[in-house]
N, C-alpha and C positions, 0 to 999 in steps of 0.2 A: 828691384828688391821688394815693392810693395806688391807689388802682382807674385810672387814668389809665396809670400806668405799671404798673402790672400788665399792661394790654392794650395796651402799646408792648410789653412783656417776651415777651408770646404774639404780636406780630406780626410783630417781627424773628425770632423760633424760628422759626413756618411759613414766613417767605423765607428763612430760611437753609436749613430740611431739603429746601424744591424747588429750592434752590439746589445742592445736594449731593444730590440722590437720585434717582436714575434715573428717567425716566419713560415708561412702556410703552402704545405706541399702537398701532391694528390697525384693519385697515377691507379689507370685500370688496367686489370690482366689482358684483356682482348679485347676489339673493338669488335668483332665478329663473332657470334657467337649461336650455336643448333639450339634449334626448341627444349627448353627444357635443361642446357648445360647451365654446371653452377660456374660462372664468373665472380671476379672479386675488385672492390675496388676500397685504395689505402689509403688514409688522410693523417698527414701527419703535423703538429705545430710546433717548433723549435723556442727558443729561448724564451720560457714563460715564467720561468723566476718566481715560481712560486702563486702563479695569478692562476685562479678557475676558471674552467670553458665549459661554456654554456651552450648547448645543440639540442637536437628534436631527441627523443629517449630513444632507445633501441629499440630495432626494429621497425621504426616510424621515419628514419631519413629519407630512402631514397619513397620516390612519386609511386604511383598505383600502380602500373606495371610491373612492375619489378619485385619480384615475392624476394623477399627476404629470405635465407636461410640459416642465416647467423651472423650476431653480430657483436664482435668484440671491442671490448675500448679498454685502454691501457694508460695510465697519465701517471708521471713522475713530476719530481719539483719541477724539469724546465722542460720536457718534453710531454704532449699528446697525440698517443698514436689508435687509430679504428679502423677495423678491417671487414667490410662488411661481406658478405659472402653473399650472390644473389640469382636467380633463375630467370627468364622470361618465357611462358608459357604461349606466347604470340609471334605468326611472322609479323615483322615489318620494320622498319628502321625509327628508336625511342631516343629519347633523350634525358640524360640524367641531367638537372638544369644545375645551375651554381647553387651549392650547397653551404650555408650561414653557419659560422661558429662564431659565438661573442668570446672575446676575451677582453675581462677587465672596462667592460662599456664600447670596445673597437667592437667591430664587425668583420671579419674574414670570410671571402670567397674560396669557394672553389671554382676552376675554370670548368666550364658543361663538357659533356661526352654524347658524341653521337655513338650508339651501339645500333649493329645490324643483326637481326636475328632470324636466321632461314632456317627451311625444314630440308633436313638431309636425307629425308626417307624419299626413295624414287617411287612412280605410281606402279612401275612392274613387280616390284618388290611383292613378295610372297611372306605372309607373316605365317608361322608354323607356331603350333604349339611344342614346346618340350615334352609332354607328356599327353599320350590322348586321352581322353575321358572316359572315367571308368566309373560303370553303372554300380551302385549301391542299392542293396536291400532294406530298408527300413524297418523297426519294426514300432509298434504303439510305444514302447519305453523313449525310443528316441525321436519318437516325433514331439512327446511330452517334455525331453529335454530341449527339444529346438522352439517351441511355442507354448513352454509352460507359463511364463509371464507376461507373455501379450495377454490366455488363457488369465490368468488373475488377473491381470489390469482390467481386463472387461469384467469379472464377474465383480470385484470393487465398486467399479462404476455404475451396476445395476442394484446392488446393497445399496449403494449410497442413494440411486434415484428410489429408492422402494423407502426409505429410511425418509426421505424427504416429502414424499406423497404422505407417506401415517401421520411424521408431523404436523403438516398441515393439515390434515384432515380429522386425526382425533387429537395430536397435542393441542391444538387452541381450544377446541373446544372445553376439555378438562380445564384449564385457566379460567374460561369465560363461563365455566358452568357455577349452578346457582350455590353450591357448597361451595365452591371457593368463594365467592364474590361474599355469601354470609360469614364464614368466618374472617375472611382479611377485615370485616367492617366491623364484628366481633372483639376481636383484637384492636383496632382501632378509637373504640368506646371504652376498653378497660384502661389504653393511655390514656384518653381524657379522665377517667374515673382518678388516676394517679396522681393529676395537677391538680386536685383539692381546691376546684373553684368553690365547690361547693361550700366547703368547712370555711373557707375568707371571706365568704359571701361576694367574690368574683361573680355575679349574674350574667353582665353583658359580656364576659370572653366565655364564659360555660356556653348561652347558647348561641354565640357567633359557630364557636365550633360545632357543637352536637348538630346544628341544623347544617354544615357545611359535610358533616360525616354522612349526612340521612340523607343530603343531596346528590353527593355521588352513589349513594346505595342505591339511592332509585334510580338511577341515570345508568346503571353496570347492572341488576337486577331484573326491570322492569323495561328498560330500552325506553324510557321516557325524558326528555331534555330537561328534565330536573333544574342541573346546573345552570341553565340561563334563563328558568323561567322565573317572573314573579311569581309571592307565594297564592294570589288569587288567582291566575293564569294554570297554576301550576295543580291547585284543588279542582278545579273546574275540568282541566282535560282529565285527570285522576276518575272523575267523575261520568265523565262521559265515555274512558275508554276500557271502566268496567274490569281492568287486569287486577287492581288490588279490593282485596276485601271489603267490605264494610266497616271492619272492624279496625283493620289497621289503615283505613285512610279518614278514620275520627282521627284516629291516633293521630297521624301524619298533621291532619288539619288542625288540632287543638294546640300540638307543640309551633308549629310553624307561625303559625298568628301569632302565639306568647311572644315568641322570639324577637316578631318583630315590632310589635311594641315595649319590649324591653332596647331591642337596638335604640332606637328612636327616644328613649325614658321618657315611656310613657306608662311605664309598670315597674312595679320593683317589686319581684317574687320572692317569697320569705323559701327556706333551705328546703320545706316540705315538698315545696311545686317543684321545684328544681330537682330533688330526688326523685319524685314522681314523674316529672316529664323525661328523666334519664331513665328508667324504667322502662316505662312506657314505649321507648324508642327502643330499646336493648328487647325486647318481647315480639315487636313488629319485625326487627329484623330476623329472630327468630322462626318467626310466626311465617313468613315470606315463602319458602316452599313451598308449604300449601296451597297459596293464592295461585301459585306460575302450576303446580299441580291439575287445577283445579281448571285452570287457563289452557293445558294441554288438552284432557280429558272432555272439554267442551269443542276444540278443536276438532277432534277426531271423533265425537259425534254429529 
């Protein structure tokens, strides 16, 4: 009697766990299949109660051989069904390995498939055209429409290399020429003009800046290292390399010393000097053409 229901005990468990447990089926059209025929293979999951399956995306299941041609999937509350449709462009015998579906954290196989793929074409075999080949008269119209956009793509390509030669060749220079470099520095003197260090009597930012404006002017200008020399380093080569005037490298040299014993307060310029040495610098950049003028014309003598 106890062994009676012990094995009612274990037979209601196995229908109740295929009652509640998914069950993962597969089966392919052919094992054997010609170069190139589309084959198909169907996977199917039963009793899923509502639980998601998780597999590689379409068209990404089966391995590298095997071209895909289509692939469907279909899932309801308790079943999942995919049909994948597939070619092999290879002889030789592949194999489709066990194929992974999660359901609900399980893991489901499929069982692997050897497929055998021969070529059915005999080497006697005679390939014919359907139709023989029939000569065609062209004329310039259609040759224009068979190679009119290769014809653009390249004449684009050589616009564009010809557009990129001028660039480089006269756009920088236009940028780096001496009317730009005077008016950006121009415009650069009238915003300080607008920060009224002057009128607060702001000394040391008026000429931290102005000589930081007149440093880069000469450094983009004159092609002199302005910006990193000291200002005695800085009069001396001005001096010896002869590019600026006379007249604007007083200039240069009388603001640059103020400056820098104003940095250091060792001066305190009353609002006249300070207009004046704003001046003075606003004239020299002016005045700066004629020096690089002047710098050409002894060149080419």
């Amino acid at each position: 009697m106890i062994k009676l229901k012990k094995l009612l005990f274990i037979f209601c468990f196995l229908i109740c766990a295929n009652a509640f447990s998914q069950i993962l089926s597969s089966s392919v059209e052919k094992k054997t299949i010609a170069l190139g025929e589309v084959n198909h293979i169907v996977i199917t999951i039963n009793n899923l109660h509502d639980k998601k399956v998780s597999a590689a995306p379409e068209n990404e299941l089966l391995p590298f051989h095997f071209e895909e041609v289509k692939d469907s999937i279909a899932q309801t509350k308790d079943i999942y069904y995919r049909r994948i449709e597939f070619a092999v462009f290879e002889e030789g015998n592949f194999t489709i390995p066990a194929l992974e579906f999660k359901v609900d954290g399980k893991i489901l196989k499929t069982i692997p498939y050897e497929i055998d793929v021969i070529n059915t074409a005999k080497k006697d075999d005679q390939i014919n055209d359907i139709m023989q080949n029939k000569e065609v008269n062209l004329e310039v119209k259609d040759y224009w429409e068979l190679y009119k956009w290769y014809i653009l793509a390249g004449l684009s390509i050589i616009a564009l290399i010809i557009a990129i030669v001028m660039f480089i060749k006269w756009g920088r220079k236009a940028k780096d020429s001496p009317v730009v470099a005077t008016n950006q520095t121009l415009k650069e003197l009238e915003s300080l003009k607008k920060k009224k260090y002057v009128e607060s009597g702001n000394y040391r930012s008026f000429y931290v800046e102005l000589i930081d404006i007149s440093r880069k002017f000469i450094s983009r200008q004159y092609h002199l290292p302005a910006d990193v020399l000291l200002t005695d380093d800085l009069i001396d080569l001005m001096k010896k390399n002869n590019t600026i005037s006379l007249e604007n490298e007083k200039v240069v040299e009388e603001v640059f010393l103020r400056g820098d014993l104003v940095k250091f307060a060792k001066t305190f310029p009353d609002k006249e000097a300070m207009e004046k040495d704003f001046a003075d610098i606003r004239e020299f950049v002016k005045r700066s053409s004629k020096d690089l003028e002047f710098e050409n014309l002894r060149k080419d003598v």
